[in-house]
C-alpha atoms as one frame of an Amber mdcrd trajectory, in Angstrom:
protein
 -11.335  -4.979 -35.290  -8.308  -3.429 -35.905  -8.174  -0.352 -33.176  -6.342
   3.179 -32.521  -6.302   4.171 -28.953  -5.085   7.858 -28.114  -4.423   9.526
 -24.735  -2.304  12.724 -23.232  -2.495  12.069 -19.443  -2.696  15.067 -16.426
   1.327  15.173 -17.213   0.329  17.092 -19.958   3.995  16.277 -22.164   2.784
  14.594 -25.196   0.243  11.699 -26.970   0.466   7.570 -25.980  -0.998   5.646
 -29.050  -1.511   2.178 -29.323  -3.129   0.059 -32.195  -4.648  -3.176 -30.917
  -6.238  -5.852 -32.758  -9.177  -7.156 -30.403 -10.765 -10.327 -31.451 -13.465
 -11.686 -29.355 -12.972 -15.701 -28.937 -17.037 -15.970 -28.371 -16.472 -17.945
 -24.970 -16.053 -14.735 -22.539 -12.915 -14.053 -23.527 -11.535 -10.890 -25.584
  -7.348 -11.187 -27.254  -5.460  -8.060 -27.665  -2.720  -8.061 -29.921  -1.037
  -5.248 -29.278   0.673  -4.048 -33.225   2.179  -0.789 -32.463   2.893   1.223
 -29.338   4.427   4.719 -29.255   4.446   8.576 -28.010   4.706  12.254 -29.594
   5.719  14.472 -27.132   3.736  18.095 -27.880   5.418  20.711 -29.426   7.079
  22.958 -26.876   5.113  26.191 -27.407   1.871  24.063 -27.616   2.665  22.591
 -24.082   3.482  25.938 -22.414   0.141  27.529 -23.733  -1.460  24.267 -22.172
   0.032  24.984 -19.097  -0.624  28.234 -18.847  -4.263  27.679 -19.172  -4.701
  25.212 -16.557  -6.259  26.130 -13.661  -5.936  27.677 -11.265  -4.805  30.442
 -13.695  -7.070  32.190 -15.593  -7.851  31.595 -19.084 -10.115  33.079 -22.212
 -12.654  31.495 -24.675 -10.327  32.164 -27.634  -7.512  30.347 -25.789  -9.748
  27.598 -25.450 -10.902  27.016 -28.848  -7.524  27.720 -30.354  -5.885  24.985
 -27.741  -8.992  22.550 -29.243  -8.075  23.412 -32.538  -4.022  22.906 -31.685
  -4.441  19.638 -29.598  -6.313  18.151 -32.091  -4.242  18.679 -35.158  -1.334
  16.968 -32.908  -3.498  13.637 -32.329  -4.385  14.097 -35.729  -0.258  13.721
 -36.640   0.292  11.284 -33.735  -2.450   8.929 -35.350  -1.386   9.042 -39.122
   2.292   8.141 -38.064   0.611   5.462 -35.815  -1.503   4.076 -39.117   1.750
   4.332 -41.347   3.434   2.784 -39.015   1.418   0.181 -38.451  -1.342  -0.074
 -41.164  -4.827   0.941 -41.422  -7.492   0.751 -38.876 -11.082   0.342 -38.377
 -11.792   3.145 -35.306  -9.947   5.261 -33.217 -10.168   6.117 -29.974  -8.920
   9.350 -28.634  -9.353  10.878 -25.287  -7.782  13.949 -26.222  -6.371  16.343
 -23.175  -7.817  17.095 -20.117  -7.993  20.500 -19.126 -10.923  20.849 -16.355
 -12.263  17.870 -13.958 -15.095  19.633 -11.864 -15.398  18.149  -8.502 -17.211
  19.127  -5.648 -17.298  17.138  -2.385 -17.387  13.916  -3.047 -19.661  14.895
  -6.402 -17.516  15.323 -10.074 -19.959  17.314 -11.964 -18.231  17.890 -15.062
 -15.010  16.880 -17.262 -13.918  18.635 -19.872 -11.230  17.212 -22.434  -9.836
  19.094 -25.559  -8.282  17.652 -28.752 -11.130  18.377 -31.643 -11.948  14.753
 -32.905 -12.805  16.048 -36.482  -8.990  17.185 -37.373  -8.213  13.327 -36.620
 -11.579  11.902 -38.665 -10.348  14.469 -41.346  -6.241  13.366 -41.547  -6.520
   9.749 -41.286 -10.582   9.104 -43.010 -11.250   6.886 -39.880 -14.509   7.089
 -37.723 -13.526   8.383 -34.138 -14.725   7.664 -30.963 -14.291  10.670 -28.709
 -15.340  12.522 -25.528 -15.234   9.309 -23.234 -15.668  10.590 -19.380 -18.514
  12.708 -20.126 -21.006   9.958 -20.079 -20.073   8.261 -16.537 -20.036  11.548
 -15.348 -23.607  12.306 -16.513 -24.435   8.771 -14.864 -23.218   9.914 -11.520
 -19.489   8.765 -11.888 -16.304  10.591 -11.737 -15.031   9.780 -15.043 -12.508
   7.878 -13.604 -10.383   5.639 -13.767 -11.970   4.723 -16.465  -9.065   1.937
 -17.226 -10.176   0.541 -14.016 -12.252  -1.637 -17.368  -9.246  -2.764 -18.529
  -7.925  -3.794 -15.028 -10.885  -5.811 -14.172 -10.829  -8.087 -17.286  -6.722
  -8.783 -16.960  -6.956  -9.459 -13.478  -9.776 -11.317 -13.330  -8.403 -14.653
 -13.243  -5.816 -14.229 -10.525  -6.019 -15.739  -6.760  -6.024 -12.879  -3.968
  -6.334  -9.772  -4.084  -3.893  -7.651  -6.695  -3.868  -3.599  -7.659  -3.552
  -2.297 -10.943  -1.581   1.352 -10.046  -1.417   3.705 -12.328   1.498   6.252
 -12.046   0.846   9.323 -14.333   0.393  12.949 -12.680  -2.141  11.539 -10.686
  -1.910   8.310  -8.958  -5.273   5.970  -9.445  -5.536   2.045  -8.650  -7.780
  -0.715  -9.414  -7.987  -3.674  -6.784  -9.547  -6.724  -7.817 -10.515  -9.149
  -5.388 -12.595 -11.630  -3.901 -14.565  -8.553  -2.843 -14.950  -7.292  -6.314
 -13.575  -3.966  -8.128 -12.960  -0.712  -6.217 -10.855   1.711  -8.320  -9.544
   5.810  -7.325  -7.205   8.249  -7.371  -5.507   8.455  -4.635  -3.321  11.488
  -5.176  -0.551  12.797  -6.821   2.295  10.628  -8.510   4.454  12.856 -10.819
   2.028  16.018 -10.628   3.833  17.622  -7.790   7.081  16.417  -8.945   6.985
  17.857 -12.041   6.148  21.246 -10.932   9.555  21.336  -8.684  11.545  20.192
 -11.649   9.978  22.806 -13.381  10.024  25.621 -10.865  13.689  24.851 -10.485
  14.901  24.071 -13.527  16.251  21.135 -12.294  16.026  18.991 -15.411  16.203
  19.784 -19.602  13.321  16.711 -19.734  10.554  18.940 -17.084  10.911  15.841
 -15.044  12.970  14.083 -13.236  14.182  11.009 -15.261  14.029   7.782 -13.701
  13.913   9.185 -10.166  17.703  10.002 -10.432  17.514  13.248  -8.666  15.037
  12.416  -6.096  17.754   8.993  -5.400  20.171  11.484  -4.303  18.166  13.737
  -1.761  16.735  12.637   1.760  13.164  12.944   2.738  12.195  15.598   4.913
   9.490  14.209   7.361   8.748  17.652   8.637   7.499  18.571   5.105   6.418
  14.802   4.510   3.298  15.534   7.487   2.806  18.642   6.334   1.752  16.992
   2.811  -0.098  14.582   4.093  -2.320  16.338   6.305  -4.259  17.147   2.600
  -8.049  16.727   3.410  -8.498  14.536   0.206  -6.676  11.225   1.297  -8.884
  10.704   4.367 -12.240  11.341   1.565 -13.848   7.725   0.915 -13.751   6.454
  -2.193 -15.094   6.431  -5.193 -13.151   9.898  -5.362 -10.715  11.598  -8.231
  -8.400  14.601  -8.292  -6.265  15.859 -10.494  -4.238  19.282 -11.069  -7.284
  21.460 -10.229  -5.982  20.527  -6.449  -2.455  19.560  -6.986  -1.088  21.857
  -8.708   1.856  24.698  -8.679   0.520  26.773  -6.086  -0.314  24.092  -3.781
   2.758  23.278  -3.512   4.428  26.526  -3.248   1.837  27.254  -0.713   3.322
  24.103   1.840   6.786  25.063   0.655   5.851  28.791   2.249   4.090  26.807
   5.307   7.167  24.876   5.719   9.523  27.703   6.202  12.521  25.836   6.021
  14.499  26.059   1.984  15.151  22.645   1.182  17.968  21.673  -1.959  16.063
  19.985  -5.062  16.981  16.528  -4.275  15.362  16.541  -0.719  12.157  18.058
  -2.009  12.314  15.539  -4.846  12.847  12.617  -2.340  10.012  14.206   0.000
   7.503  14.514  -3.145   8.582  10.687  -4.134   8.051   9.454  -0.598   4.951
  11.335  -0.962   3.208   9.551  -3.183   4.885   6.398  -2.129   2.913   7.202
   1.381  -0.126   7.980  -0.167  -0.309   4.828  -2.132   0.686   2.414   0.224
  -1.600   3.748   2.546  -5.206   2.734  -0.147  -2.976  -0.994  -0.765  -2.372
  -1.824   3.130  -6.082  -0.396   3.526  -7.650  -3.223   0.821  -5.129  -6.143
   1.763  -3.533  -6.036  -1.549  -0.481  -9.114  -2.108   0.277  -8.044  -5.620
   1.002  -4.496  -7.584   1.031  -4.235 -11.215   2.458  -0.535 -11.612   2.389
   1.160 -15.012   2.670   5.054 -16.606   5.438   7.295 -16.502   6.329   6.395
 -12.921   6.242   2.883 -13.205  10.245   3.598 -15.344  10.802   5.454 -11.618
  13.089   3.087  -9.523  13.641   5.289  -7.012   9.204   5.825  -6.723   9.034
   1.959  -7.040  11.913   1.288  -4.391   9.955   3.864  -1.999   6.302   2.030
  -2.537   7.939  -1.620  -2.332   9.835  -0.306   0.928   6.274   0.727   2.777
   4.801  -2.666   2.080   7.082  -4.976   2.561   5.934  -8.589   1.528   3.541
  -6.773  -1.404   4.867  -8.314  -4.783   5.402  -4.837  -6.744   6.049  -5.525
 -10.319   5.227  -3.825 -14.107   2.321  -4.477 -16.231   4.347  -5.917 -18.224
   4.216  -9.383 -16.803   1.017  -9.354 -17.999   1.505  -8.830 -21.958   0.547
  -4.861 -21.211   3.643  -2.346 -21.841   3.066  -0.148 -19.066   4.028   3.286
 -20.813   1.272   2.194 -23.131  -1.295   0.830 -20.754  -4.170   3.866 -20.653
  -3.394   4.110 -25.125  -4.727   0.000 -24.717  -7.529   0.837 -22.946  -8.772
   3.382 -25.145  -8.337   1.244 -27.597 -10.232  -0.907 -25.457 -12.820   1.447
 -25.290 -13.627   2.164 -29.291 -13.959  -1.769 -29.571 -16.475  -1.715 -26.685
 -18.366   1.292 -27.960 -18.160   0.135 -32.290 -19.764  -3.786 -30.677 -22.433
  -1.267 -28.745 -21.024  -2.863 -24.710 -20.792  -0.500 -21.392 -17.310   0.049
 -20.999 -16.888   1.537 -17.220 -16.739  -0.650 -14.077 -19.870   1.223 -11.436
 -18.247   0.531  -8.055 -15.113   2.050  -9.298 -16.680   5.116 -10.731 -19.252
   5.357  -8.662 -21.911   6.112 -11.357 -25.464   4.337 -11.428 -24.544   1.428
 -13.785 -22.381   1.031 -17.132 -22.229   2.843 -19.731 -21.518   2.879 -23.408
 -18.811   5.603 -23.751 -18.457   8.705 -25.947 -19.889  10.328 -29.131 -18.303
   9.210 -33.005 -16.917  11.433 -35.800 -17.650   9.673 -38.871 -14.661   9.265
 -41.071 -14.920   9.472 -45.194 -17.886   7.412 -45.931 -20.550   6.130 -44.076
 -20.464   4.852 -40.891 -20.732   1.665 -40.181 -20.705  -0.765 -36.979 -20.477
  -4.222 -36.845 -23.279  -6.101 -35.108 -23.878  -5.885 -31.800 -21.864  -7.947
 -29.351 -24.454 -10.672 -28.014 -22.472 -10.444 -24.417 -19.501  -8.684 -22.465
 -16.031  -9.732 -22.242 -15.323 -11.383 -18.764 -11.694 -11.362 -19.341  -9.072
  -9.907 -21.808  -5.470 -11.571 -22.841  -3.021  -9.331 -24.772  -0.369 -10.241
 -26.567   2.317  -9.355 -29.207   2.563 -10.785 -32.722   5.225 -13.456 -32.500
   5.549 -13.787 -28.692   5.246 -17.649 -27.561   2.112 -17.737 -25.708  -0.603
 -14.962 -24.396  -0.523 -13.278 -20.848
């Protein structure tokens, strides 16, 4: 089953899509050949009405269903170029844009994710799999990570005990060990980081590309304990975050607590180091000897050099080793996600979401004609291998 997987992540800049061709060898195992990776970045009026209606700001109803209306029609474009690019497909998979994850305490009680899956059934005549989180969340889960999935089946084959980090707004990792799977967030990554860039202007991109601004400032360990004195690290997992805590007024808010005015490098370097901290902290906590890193802050040096100096003898590499881009990790997995929900399997991982068992994920658009669904898979995958038409072996 040829699949289209779709997700904008909490940096809220654009669509990762990735077609995957998942075969199940009948013996456990599930291939991934990975046909076509890419990204749209949002137009830039869509993206500033996006992030004006995040919270903590106020927003309407009309906003809201105009922003479903307008997020949609862009995964709609972002999955016909992904089909013309590379050929037709038998489901997509689209997560569409988070906008609202409602946490209280240790409790998420609601998700909410915009990007209207009909506009994408109607452009491309393909049956779509849609509003994902919503079902872990009803079983008691937070939703997330959901690609804590994905982790479990690539590294499920390796000796000790290894982390799957994810580096997008919000920081989240899977480790996988002789213990079993424990996945969270455990903070920001490029959330905070983008909001200085922003704040300041500092960079035409919104963010600051490949770390190169943040190389040339010094951390400020004043500001540094200020940051991490944040009630949520010391919260037991399972747990997730995202901008409805970190967001531009938090930070402004330690900036003011601070009192001192720091140049845009230093606060970059602090904001790196933060989430360097942060990290390193969950990893030294679960005796982890191996980091696969991937999203938008895995093509960081200067956030990789940080992490790989507060665990020193931790082997901190890219997905990439395994067959998995990492820019186009979380597109897989949704991808991942429409195969498991077509061949009717759970797709979530309990003891990393914390809901009351697995779950089959999300609710499907039908596309032209009928819909139809191959027969049900007779049992789970224990283990996935991707790999790339043409490479010499699989991962």
């Amino acid at each position: 089953m040829r699949v289209l997987g779709m997700i904008s992540g909490t940096s809220h800049d654009g669509i990762d899509v990735a077609v995957v061709d998942y075969d199940d060898d009948g013996a456990g195992a599930l291939v991934g050949t990975v046909l076509h990776t890419g990204s749209a970045a949002y137009e830039p009026g869509l993206r500033a009405r996006l992030l004006a209606a995040l919270p903590p700001a106020g927003t309407t109803l009309a906003e809201v269903c105009e922003l479903d209306t307008l997020i949609g029609q862009a995964f709609a474009a972002a999955a016909a170029d992904a089909i013309a690019a590379a050929g037709p497909v038998d489901l997509i998979c689209s997560h569409g844009q988070t906008v609202y994850h409602w946490v209280e305490g240790r409790k998420a009680l609601g998700t909410l994710q915009l990007g209207q899956p009909a506009w994408v059934a109607e452009a491309t005549g393909v049956p779509v799999v849609a509003d994902v989180r919503a079902r872990d969340v009803a079983a008691g889960g937070h939703g997330a990570p959901l690609v804590s999935f994905l982790d479990s089946l690539v590294l499920a084959d390796g000796e000790g005990t290894a982390a799957a980090l994810n580096l997008g707004g919000i920081a989240n990792i899977t480790v996988v060990g002789p213990l079993g799977v424990l996945a969270y967030d455990t903070g920001p990554a490029n959330a905070l980081l983008d909001v200085a860039v922003l704040d300041r202007d500092a960079h035409p991109a919104g963010y600051d590309a490949g770390g190169a601004i943040a190389a040339t400032g010094t951390v400020d360990t004043e500001l540094l304990a200020l940051l991490l004195r944040e009630d949520y690290y010391a919260q037991p997992a399972p747990k997730s975050t995202g901008k409805e805590l970190f967001h531009a007024g938090y930070l402004r808010a330690a900036l003011g607590e601070h009192g001192r005015e720091l140049s845009t490098p230093d606060l970059l370097a602090t904001l790196t180091a933060l989430t360097a901290r942060t990290v390193a902290d969950q990893l030294r906590a679960h005796g982890v000897t191996r980091v696969l890193a991937s999203g938008g802050g895995a093509a960081n040096p200067t956030m990789l050099r940080m992490l790989a100096e507060e665990v020193p003898g931790v082997e901190v590499l890219t997905t990439d080793v395994l067959g998995l881009p990492a820019d186009a990790k979380e597109a897989i997995a949704f991808a991942l996600f429409g195969w498991c929900t077509a061949h009717g399997l759970p797709a979530t991982v309990p003891s990393a979401t914390g809901a009351r068992g697995a779950r089959i994920l999300g609710s499907i658009t039908p596309g032209d004609g009928p819909l139809r669904l191959p027969t049900p898979a007779a049992q789970a995958p224990r283990t996935l291998r991707l790999r790339t038409p043409g490479g010499d072996d699989d991962r």
